[in-house]
C-alpha positions as CSV (number, residue, x, y, z in Angstrom):
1,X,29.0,-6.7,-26.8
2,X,32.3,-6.1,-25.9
3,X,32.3,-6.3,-21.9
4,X,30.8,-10.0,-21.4
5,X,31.9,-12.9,-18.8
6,X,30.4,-15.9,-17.8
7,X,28.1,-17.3,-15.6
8,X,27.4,-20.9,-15.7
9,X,25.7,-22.1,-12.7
10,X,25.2,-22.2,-8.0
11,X,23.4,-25.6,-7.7
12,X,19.6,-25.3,-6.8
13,X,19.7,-25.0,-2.8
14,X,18.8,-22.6,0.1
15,X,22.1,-20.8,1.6
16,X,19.7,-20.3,4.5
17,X,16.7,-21.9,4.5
18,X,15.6,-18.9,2.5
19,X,16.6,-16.6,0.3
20,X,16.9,-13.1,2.3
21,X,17.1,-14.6,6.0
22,X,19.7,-12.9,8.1
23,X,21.7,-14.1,11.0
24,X,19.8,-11.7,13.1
25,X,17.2,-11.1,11.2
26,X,13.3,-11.8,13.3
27,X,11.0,-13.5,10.9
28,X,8.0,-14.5,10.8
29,X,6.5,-16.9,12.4
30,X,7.3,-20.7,10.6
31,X,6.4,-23.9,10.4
32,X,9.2,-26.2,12.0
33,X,11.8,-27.7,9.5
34,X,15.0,-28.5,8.8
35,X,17.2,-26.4,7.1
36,X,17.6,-27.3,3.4
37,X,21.0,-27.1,1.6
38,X,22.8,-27.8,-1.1
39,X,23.8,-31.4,-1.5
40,X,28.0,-33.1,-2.1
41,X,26.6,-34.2,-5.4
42,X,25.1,-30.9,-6.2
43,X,21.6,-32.8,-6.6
44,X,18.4,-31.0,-6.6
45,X,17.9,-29.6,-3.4
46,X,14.6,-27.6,-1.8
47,X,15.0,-23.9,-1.3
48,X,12.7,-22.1,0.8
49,X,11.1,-19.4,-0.2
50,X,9.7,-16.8,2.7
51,X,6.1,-15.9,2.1
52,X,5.3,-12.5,4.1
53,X,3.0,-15.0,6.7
54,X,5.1,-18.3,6.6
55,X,7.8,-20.2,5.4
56,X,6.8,-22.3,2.5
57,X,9.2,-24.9,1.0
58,X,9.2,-24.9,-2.6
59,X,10.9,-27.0,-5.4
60,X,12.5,-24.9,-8.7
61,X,11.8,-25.8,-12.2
62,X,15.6,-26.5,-13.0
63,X,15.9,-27.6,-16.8
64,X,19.3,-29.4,-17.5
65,X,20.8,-27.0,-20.6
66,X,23.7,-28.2,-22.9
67,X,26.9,-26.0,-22.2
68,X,28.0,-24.0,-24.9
69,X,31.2,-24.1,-26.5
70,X,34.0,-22.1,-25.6
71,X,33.7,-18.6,-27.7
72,X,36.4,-16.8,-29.1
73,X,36.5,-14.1,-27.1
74,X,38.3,-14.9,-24.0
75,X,36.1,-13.2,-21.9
76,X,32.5,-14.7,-23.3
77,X,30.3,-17.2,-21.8
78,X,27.1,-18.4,-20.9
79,X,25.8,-15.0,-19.8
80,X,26.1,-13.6,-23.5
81,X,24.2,-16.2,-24.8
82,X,22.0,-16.7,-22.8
83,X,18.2,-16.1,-23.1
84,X,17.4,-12.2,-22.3
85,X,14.8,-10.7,-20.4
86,X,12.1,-9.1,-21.5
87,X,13.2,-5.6,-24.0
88,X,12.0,-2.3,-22.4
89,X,8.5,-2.4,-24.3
90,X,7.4,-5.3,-22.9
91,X,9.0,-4.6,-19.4
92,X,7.1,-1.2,-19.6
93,X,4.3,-3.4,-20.0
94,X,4.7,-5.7,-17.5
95,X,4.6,-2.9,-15.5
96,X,1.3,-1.6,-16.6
97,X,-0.4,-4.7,-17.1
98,X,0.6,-5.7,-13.4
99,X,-0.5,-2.1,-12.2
100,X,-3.7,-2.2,-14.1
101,X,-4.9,-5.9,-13.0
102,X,-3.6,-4.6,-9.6
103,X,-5.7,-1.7,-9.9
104,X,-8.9,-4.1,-11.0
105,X,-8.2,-6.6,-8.5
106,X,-11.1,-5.6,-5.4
107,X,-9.1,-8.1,-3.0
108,X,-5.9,-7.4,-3.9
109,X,-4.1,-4.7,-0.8
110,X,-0.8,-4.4,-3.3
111,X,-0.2,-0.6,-3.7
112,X,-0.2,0.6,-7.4
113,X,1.8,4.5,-7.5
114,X,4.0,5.3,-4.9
115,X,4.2,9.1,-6.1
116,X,4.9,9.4,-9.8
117,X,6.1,5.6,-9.7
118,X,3.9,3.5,-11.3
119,X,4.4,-0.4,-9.5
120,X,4.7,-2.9,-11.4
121,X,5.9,-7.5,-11.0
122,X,7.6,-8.5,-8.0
123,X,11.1,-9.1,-8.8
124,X,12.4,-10.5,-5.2
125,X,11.2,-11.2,-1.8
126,X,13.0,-11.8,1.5
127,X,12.3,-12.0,4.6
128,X,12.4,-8.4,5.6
129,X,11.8,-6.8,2.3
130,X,10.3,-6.9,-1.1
131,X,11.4,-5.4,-4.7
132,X,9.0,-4.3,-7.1
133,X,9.4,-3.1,-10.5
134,X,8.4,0.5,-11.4
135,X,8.1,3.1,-13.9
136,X,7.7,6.8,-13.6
137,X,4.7,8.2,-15.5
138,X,6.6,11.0,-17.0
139,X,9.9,10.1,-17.7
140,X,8.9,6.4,-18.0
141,X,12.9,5.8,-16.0
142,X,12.3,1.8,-14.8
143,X,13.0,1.6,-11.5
144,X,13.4,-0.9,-8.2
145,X,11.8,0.0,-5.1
146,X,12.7,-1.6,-2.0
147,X,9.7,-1.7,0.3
148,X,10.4,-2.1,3.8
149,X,8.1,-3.0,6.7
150,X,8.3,-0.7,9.3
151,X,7.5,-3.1,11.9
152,X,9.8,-5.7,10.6
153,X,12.6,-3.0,10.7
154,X,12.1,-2.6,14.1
155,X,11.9,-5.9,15.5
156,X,14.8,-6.8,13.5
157,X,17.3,-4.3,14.8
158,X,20.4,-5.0,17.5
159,X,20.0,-3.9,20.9
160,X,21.9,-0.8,21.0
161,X,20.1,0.4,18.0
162,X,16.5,-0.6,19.0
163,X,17.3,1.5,22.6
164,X,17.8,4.5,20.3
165,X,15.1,4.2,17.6
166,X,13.1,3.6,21.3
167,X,14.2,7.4,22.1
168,X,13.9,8.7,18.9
169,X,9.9,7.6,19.0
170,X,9.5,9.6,22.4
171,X,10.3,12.7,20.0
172,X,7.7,15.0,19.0
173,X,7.0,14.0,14.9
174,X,9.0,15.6,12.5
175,X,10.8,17.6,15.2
176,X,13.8,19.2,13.0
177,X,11.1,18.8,9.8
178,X,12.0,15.5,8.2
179,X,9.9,12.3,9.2
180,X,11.3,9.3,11.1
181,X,12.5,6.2,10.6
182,X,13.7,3.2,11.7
183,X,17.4,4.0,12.4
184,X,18.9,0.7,10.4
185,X,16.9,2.3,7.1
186,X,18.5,5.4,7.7
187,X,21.4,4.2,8.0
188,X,21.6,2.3,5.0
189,X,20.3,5.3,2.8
190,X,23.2,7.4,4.4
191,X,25.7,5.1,3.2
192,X,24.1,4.4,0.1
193,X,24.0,7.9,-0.9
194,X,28.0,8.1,0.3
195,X,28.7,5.5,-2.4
196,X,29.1,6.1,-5.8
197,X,30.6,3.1,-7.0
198,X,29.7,1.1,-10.8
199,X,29.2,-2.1,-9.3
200,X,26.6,-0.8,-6.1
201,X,23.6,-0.5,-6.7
202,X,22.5,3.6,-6.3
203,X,19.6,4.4,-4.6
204,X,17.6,7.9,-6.1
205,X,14.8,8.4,-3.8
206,X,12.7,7.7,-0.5
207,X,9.3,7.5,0.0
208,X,6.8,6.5,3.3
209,X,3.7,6.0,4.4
210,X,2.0,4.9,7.9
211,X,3.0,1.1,7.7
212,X,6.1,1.0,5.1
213,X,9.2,2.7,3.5
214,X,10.1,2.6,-0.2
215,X,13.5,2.8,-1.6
216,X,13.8,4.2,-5.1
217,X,16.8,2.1,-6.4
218,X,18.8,2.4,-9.7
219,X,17.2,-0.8,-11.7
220,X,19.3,-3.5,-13.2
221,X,18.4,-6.1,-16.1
222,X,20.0,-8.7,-14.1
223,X,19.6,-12.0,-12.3
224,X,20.9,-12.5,-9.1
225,X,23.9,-14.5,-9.0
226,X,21.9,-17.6,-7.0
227,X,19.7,-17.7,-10.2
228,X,22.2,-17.2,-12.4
229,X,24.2,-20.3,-11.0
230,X,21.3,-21.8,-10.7
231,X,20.2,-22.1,-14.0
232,X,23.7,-22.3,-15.9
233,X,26.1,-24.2,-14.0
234,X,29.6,-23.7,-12.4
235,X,31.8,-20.8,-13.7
236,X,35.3,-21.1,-15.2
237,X,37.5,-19.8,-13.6
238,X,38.3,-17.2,-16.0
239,X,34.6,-16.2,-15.7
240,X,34.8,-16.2,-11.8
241,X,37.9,-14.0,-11.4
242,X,35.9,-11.7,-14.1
243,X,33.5,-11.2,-11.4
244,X,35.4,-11.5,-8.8
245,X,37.8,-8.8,-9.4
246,X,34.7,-6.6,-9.6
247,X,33.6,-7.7,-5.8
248,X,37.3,-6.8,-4.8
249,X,36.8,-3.4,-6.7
250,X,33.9,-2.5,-5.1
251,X,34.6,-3.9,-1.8
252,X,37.7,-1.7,-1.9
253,X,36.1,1.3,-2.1
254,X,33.6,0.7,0.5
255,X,36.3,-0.1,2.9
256,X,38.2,3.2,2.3
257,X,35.4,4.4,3.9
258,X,35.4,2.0,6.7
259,X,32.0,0.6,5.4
260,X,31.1,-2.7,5.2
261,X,28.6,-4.7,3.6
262,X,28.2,-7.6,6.4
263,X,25.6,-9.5,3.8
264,X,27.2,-10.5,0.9
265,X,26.3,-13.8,-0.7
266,X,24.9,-14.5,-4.3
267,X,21.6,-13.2,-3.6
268,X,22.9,-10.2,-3.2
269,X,24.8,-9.6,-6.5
270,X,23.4,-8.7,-9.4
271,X,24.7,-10.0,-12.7
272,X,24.3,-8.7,-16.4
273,X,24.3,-10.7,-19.6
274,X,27.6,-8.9,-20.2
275,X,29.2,-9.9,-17.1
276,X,29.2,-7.1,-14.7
277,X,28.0,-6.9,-11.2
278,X,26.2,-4.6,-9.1
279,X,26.3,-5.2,-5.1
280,X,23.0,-4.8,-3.3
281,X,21.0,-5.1,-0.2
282,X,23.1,-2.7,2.1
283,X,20.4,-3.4,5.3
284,X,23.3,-4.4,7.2
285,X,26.2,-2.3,5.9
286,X,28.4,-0.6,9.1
287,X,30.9,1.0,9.4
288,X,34.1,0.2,11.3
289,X,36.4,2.4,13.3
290,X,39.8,1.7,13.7
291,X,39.6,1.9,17.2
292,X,36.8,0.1,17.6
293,X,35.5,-3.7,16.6
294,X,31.9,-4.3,16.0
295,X,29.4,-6.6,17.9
296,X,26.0,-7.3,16.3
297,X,25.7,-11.0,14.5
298,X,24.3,-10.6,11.4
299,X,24.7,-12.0,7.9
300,X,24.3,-15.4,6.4
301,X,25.3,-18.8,8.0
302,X,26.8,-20.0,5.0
303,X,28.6,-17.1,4.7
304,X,29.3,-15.6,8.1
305,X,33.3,-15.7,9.2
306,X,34.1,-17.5,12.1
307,X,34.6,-14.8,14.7
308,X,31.1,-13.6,13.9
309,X,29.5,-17.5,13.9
310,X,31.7,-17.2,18.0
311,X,30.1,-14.0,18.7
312,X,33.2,-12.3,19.5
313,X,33.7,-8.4,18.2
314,X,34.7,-8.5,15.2
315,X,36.2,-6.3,12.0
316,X,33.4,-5.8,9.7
317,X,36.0,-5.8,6.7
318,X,37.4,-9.0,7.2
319,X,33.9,-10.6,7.9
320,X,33.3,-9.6,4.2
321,X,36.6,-10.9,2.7
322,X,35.8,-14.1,4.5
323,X,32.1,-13.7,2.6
324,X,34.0,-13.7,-0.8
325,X,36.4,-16.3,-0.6
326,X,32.5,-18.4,0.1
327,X,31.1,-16.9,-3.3
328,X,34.3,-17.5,-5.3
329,X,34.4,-21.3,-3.8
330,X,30.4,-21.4,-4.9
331,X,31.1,-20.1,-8.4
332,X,34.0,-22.7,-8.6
333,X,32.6,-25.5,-7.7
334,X,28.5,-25.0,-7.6
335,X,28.6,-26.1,-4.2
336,X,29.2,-24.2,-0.6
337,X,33.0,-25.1,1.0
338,X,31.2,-25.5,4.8
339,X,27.6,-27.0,3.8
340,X,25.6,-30.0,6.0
341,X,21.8,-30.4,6.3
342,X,22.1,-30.5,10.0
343,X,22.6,-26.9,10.7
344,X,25.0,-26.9,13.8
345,X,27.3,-29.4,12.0
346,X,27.8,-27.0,8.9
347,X,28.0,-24.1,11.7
348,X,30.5,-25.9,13.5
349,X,33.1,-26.7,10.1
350,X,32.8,-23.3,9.3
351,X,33.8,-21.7,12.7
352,X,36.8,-24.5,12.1
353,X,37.3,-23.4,8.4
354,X,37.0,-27.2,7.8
355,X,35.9,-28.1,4.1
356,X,37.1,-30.2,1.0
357,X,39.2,-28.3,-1.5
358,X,38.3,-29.7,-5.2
359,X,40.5,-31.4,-6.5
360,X,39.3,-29.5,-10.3
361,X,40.7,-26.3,-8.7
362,X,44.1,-24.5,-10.2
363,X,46.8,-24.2,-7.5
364,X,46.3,-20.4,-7.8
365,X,42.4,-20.8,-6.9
366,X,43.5,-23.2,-4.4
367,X,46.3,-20.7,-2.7
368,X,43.6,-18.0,-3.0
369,X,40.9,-19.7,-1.0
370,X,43.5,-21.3,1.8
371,X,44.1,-17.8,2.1
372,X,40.7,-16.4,2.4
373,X,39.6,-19.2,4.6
374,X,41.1,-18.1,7.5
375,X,40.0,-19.0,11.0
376,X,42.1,-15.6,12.2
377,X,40.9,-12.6,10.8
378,X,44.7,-11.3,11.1
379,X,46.0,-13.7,8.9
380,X,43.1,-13.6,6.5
381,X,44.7,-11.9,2.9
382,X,43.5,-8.7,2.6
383,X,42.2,-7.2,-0.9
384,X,45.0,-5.7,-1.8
385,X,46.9,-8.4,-1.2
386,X,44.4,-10.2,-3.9
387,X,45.4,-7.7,-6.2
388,X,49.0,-9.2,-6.3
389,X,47.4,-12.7,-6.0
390,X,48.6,-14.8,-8.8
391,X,45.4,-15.8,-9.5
392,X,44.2,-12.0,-10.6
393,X,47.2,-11.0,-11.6
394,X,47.3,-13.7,-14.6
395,X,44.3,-12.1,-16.0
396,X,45.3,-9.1,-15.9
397,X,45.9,-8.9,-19.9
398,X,43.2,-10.1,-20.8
399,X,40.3,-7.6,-22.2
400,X,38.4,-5.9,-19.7
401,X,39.8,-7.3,-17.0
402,X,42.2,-3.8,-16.2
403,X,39.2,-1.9,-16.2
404,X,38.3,-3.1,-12.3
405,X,41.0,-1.3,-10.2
406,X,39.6,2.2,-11.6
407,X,38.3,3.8,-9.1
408,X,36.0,6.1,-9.2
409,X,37.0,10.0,-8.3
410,X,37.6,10.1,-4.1
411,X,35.2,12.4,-3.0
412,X,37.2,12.4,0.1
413,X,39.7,14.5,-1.2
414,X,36.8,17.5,-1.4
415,X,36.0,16.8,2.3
416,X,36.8,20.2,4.9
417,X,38.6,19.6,8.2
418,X,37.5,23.0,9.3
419,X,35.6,22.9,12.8
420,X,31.6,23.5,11.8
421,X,29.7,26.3,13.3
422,X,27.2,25.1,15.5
423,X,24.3,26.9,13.9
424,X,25.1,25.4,10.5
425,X,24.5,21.9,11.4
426,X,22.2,20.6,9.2
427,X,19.7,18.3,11.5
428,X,19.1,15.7,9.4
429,X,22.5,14.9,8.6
430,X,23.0,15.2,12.4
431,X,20.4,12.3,12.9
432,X,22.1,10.2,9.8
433,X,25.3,10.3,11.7
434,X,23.7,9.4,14.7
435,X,22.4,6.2,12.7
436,X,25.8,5.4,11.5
437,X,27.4,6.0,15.3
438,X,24.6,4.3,17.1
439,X,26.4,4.1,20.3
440,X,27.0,7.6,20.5
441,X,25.3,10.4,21.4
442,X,24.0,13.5,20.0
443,X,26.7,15.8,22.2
444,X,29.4,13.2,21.2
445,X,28.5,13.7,18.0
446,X,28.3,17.4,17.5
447,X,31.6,17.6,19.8
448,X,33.5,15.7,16.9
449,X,31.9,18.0,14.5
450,X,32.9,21.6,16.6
451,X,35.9,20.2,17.2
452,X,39.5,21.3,15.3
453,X,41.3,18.6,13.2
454,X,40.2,15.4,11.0
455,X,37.9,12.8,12.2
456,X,35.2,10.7,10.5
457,X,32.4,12.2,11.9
458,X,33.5,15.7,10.0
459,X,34.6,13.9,7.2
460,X,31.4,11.8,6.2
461,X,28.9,15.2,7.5
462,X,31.1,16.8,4.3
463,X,30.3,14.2,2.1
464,X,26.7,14.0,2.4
465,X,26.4,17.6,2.6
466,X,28.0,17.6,-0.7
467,X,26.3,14.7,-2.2
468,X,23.1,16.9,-1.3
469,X,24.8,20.1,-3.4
470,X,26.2,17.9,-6.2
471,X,22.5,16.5,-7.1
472,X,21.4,19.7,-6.5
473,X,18.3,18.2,-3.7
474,X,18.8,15.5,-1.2
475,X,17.5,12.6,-0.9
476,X,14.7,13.2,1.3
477,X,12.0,11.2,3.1
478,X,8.3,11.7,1.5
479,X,5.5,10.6,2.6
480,X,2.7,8.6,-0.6
């Protein structure tokens, strides 16, 4: 191949205590127990994995693997040679096999079609979701579906958006001829259908029935980055700015849109044997007015900036900068900069941005981190700052690295300013934008979109409108 990086290995710890756990997240009930994390010495550590009843710890199968030699491409690693999954034919029958035995089992409540999808393993599970492999009976395209409890959406959501999925219930069903649902789903299929971006993850379809909602997602033959670190080691650091420019690239673009991810963290990054990335899990994407700072804790611990961890308002943006300056320290240095077993000491260096710099880090990675690690979101380096960071910039040459400031085609610059006639407003993008300004109204809303001029409101109703025209259907909710 000629696009491949490296991946060596994150050390086998919980970031959270669990794998998909947010910061604002309600799970299930738990046994009591101390949060597990990664240790100085990058021992093995316990992660928990979240059952859908309970929290039960569990301890990985790590196998110690000789590192390879340095290959002669510049740009090769671990990840090349690694051992690959499964080829399509025996993926395709994974997912029969797994439907079929499914299908057989009398006891067994797992769902085996959802539509023409054909379910197949379990490839993830968190503790608000669970990804499944699938496979359409026609086409035979392998897919990811995100199922999603409906009742965990729900008790999971911030105050201001549970008062208006509250409201939204007291509607008659299907009112304006598209089902409900939870407002922080649709919200994350509106933005998901705005982005179209090679390292995020694309969503094709929706699907419903009484108790849960299934996301049709583009499907990867990747690992996570957790598992990836996991299982090979530290990166170098020509491996990690690899991916790392990638995570600017695509955190770029979702910020020209004022959207931000609010999650990100290995677990949510996808990684192919040749090295490229696809960003995931938008549950708690936002979006971020200039005008206007957000308010809702969310994220991961390990992860979260320290003006979220303080519970002041906050820019979602520089939230997920902070995020990344975390996953490039991790990919560095197998270990978490602010990390403790006792979890309001590790809370408590993070708010502080106190942490050890490694001593094996260049003085470019070490510049680029000091500057990441900002306590002040104001003085935090911005992305394109990073861009003229020594530390990218000396890669620049090398192959494949000048590929990741491409941007995709700005489908902004098709948007309409024009004021929209009140009896063209399409109510189911009305109720997405709703989702996406929770804390306004319906009449704020459609004010912004009668009214003359620019503003976002106008500019994203475009845009999904378009999206709609240029896939020539929407992406629509359906019920199984």
């Amino acid at each position: 191949m000629d696009k491949r990086t490296t991946i060596h290995n994150l050390a086998p710890r919980a970031p959270l205590g669990d794998r998909g756990k947010r910061g604002n997240s309600v799970p299930p009930r738990t046994r009591s127990q101390a949060p597990k994390t990664y240790e100085s010495d990058c021992k093995e550590n316990v992660p928990t994995v979240v059952a859908e009843d309970e929290s039960v710890p569990r301890r990985p199968k790590t196998a110690t693997q000789p590192r390879s030699q340095p290959p002669a491409d510049p740009r090769l690693s671990v990840i090349s040679q690694a051992p690959r999954d499964q080829d399509a034919s025996k993926r395709d029958s994974q997912v029969s096999n797994a439907s079929a035995s499914t299908a057989r089992s009398n006891d067994s409540k797992l769902k085996t079609h959802i539509g023409p999808w054909q379910l197949g393993k379990t490839l993830s599970k968190g503790s608000s979701a669970r990804v499944r492999l699938a496979r359409h009976r026609l086409t035979h395209q392998s897919v990811a579906v995100k199922i999603i409890s409906k009742k965990t959406a729900y008790l999971s959501q911030a105050g201001s958006i549970a008062q208006l999925d509250k409201v939204e219930r007291e509607l008659p069903e299907a009112e304006d001829g598209f089902r409900r649902l939870p407002v922080t789903v649709e919200r994350e299929i509106a933005i998901m259908k705005l982005i179209e971006h090679p390292n995020i993850i694309k969503i094709l379809d929706v699907w419903e029935n009484r108790n849960e909602i299934y996301l049709i997602l583009e499907y990867c033959e990747s690992k996570d980055m957790f598992s990836w670190i996991n299982r090979y080691g530290k990166l170098s650091e020509r491996d990690a700015v690899y991916v790392f420019r990638q995570m600017m690239c695509a955190m770029e673009y979702c910020h020209s849109f004022n959207i931000c991810h609010r999650d990100l963290k290995p677990e949510n990054i996808l990684l192919s044997h040749a090295g490229e990335i696809k960003i995931i899990d938008f549950g708690m994407a936002a979006l971020h007015q200039n005008d206007k700072k957000l308010r809702t804790s969310c994220g991961s611990p390990h992860y979260a900036a320290p003006e979220l961890l303080k519970a002041k308002n906050y820019r979602g943006d520089k939230t997920d900068i902070w995020s990344m300056g975390v996953i490039l320290f991790a990919m560095l240095e197998q270990r978490l900069p602010f990390d403790d077993q006792h979890l309001p000491t590790m809370l408590s260096l993070s708010r502080r941005a106190l942490y050890t710099m490694p001593d094996g880090f260049s003085l470019d990675a070490k510049d680029m981190i000091r500057r990441i690690l900002v306590t002040e979101p104001d003085k935090r380096i911005s992305i394109r700052e990073m861009w003229d960071h020594p530390l990218i910039k000396k890669y620049d040459k090398f192959p494949g690295f000048e590929q990741h400031r491409r941007q995709p085609v700005d489908m902004r610059t098709r948007s309409k300013d024009a004021p929209i006639n009140i009896r063209d407003i399409d109510p189911q993008i009305l109720r997405q934008l709703r989702a996406m300004w929770h804390s306004a109204d319906e009449k704020e809303i459609k004010s912004k979109l009668l009214g003359k001029g620019p503003n976002e409101q106008k500019l994203f109703y475009h845009l999904l409108s378009g999206v709609r025209k240029s896939k020539g259907r929407d992406i629509r909710l359906r019920a199984v």
